[in-house]
C-alpha positions as CSV (number, residue, x, y, z in Angstrom):
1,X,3.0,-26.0,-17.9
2,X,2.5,-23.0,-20.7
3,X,5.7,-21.1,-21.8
4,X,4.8,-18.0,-22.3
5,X,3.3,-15.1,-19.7
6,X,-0.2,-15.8,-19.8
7,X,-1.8,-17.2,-16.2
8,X,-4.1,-20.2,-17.0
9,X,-7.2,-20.8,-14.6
10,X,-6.3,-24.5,-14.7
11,X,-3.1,-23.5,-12.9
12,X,-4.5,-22.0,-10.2
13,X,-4.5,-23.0,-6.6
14,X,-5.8,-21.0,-3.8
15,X,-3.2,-19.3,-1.8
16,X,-2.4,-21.1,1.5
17,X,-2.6,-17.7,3.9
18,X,-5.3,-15.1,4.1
19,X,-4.3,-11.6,5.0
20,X,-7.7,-10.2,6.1
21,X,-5.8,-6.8,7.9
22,X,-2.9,-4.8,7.1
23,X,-1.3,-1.5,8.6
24,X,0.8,0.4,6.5
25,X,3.3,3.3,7.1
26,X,5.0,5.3,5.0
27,X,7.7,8.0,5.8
28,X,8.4,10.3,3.0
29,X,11.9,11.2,3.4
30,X,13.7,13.3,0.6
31,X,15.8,10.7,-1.3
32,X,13.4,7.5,-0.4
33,X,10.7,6.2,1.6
34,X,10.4,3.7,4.2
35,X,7.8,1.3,4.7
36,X,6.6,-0.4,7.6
37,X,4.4,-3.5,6.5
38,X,2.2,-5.0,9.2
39,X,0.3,-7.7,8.2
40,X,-2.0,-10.1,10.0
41,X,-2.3,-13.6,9.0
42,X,-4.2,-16.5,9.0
43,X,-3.3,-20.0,7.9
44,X,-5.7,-21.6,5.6
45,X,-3.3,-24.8,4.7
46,X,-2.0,-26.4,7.6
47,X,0.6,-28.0,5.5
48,X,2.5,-25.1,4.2
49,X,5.2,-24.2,7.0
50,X,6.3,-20.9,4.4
51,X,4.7,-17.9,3.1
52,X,6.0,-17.0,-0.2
53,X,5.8,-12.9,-0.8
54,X,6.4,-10.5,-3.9
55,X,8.5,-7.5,-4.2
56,X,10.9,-5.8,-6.7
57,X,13.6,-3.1,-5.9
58,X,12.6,-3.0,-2.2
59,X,16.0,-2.6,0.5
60,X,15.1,-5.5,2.7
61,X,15.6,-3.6,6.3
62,X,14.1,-6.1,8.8
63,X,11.8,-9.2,9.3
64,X,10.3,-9.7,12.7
65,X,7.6,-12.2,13.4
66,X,5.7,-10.7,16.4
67,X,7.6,-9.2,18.0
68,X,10.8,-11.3,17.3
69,X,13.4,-10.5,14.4
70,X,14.4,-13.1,12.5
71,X,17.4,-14.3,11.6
72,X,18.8,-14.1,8.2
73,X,18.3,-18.1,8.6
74,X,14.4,-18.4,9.1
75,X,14.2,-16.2,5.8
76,X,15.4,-16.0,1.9
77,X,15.0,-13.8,-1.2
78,X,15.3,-15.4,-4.2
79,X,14.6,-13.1,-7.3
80,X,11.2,-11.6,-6.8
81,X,10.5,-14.6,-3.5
82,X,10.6,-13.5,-0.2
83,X,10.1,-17.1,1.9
84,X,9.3,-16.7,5.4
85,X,9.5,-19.9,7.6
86,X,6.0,-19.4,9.5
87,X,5.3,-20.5,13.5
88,X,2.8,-23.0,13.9
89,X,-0.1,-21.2,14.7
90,X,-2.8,-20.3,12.9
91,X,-2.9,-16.6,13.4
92,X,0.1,-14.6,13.7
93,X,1.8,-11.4,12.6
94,X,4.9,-10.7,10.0
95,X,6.2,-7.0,10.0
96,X,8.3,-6.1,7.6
97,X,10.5,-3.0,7.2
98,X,12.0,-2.0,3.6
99,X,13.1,1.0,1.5
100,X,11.9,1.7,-1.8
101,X,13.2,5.1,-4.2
102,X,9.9,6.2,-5.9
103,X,12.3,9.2,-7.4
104,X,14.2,6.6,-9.0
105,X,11.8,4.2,-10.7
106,X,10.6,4.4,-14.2
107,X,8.9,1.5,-14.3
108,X,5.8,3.4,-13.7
109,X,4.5,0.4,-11.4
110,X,4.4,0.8,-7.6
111,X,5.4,4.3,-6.1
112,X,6.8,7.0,-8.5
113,X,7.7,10.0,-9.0
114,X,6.2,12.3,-12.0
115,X,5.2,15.9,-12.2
116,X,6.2,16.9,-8.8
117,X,3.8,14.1,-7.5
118,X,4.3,11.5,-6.0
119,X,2.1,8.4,-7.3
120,X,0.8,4.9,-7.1
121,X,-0.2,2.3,-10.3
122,X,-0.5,-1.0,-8.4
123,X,-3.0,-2.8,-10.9
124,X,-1.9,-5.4,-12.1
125,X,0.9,-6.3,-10.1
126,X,2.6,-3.0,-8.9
127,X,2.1,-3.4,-5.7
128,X,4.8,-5.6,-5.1
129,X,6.7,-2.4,-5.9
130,X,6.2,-0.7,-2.7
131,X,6.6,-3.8,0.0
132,X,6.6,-7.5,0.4
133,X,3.2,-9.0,0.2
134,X,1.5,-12.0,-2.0
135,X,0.0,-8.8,-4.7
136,X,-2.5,-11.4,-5.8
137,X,-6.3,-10.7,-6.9
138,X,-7.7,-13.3,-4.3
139,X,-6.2,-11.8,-1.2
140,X,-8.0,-9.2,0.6
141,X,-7.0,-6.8,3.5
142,X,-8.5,-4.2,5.1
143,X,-5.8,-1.4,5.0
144,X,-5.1,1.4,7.5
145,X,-2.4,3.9,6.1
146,X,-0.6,6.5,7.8
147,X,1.4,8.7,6.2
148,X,4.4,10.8,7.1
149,X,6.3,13.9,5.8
150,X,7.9,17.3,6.0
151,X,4.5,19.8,6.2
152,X,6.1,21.8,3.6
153,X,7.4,19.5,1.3
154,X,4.0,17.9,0.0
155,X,0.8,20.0,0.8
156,X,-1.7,17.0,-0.3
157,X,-1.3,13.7,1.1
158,X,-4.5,11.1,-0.5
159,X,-5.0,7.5,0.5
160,X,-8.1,4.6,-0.2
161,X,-10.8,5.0,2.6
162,X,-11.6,7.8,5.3
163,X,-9.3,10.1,6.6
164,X,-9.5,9.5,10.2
165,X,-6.3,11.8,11.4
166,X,-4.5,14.5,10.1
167,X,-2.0,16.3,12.6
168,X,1.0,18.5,12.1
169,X,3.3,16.9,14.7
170,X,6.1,18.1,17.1
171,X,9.2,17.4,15.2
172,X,7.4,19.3,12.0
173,X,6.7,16.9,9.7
174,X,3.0,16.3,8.7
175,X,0.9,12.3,9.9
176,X,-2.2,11.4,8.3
177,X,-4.4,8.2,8.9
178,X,-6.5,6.4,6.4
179,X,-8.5,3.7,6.9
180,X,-10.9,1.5,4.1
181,X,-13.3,-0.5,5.7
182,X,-13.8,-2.5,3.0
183,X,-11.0,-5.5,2.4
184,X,-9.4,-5.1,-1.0
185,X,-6.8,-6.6,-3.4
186,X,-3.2,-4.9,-3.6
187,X,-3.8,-3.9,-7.1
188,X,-6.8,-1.2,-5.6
189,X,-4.2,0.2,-3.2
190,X,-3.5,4.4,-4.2
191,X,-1.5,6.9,-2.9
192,X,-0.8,10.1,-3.8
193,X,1.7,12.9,-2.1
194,X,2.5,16.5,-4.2
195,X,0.6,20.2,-4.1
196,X,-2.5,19.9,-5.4
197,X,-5.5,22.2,-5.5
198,X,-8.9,21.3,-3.8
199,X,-12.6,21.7,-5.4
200,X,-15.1,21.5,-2.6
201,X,-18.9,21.1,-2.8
202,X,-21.5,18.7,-1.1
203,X,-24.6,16.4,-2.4
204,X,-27.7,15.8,-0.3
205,X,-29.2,12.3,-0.6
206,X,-33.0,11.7,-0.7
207,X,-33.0,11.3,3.2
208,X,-31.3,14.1,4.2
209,X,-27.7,12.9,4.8
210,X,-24.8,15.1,3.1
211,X,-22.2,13.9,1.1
212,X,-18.7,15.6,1.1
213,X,-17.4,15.7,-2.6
214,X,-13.6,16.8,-3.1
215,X,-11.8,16.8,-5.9
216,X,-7.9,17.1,-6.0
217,X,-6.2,18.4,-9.6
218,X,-3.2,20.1,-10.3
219,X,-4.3,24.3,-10.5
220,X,-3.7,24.5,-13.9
221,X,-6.7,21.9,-13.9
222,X,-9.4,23.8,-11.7
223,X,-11.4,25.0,-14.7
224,X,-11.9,21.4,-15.9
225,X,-14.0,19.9,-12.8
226,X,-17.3,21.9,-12.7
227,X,-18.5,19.1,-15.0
228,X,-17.2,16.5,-13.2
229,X,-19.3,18.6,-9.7
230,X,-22.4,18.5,-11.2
């Protein structure tokens, strides 16, 4: 095997789990954010009795596997290796609970904080940053996101996909729901919470149908997207 930090195509072999759906939640708290991981699964190998997953500086909360917590026993972190012992069938679900501190990391990978924003960079392999998951090119999800904060605290919340709900709830803190249709790699995953300005207009296609086009900047930066519009 090669020494050095370059991935050969003559190593690889196809990971033994697909993912094809994952829900997300994030709560946006004031000194971290917790995030509930939901992933679907299917076995491919029939073989492989673990699932290996990524992550890096994420405060392992809980493990459950429907909806049954595992023990400490039926799991182990080693380094950046998350094994999870895996029930025989082929489809089942893992949901896992952790705590990441995008104010704290300067790695600039994963969540972060910069600017009063709070961002994402998941390409190439940031995504391991923000929970537990295999971050490889070759797995794709369909993600639905929902997003939770204080209303006041961050005015603009963004995610991959349609908005399908945004709600200012009973206990004050602002909810809002994305969903992409279309399955995608970890490394495409984007979020984005802070107090940005908003740049509305609309495009109408050659059959009539009109096309909503917003565009989010800081408000220092309004004067820059007319040429982007048109």
């Amino acid at each position: 095997m090669p020494k050095d930090n370059f991935t050969y195509l003559s190593g690889y072999s196809q990971y033994p789990f697909l993912i094809p759906k994952i829900n997300l939640r994030f709560t946006i708290r004031e000194l971290d954010i917790e995030v509930v991981n939901e992933m679907y699964i299917e076995r491919v190998n029939k073989g492989t009795q673990k699932i290996v997953l990524k992550g890096i500086d994420i405060k392992l909360v809980s493990i459950h596997l429907g909806n049954r917590k595992l023990k400490e026993t039926e799991y182990k972190e080693n380094n950046e290796d998350l094994e999870i012992v895996t029930p025989a069938e082929k489809r089942f679900k893992v949901t896992i609970v952790g705590i990441i501190n995008p104010y704290k990391n300067t790695s600039l990978e994963g969540l972060y904080f910069s600017n009063g924003l709070i961002v994402s960079q998941c390409e190439a392999e940031g995504f391991r940053r923000i929970t537990y998951h295999p971050d490889r090119p070759d797995i794709l999800s369909e993600f639905t996101v929902t997003i939770q904060t204080n209303k006041n605290a961050y005015k603009t919340i963004l995610c991959n996909g349609n908005l399908i709900e945004e709600k200012i709830l009973t206990t004050g803190e602002k909810r809002s729901i994305w969903h992409d249709p279309f399955p995608k790699p970890s490394y495409l995953f984007a979020l984005v919470a802070g107090n940005l300005a908003e740049v509305k207009d609309k495009y109408i296609k050659s059959n009539g149908k009109e096309i909503s086009i917003r565009v989010h900047v800081e408000p220092k930066d309004i004067a820059y997207t007319e040429h982007a519009i048109r």
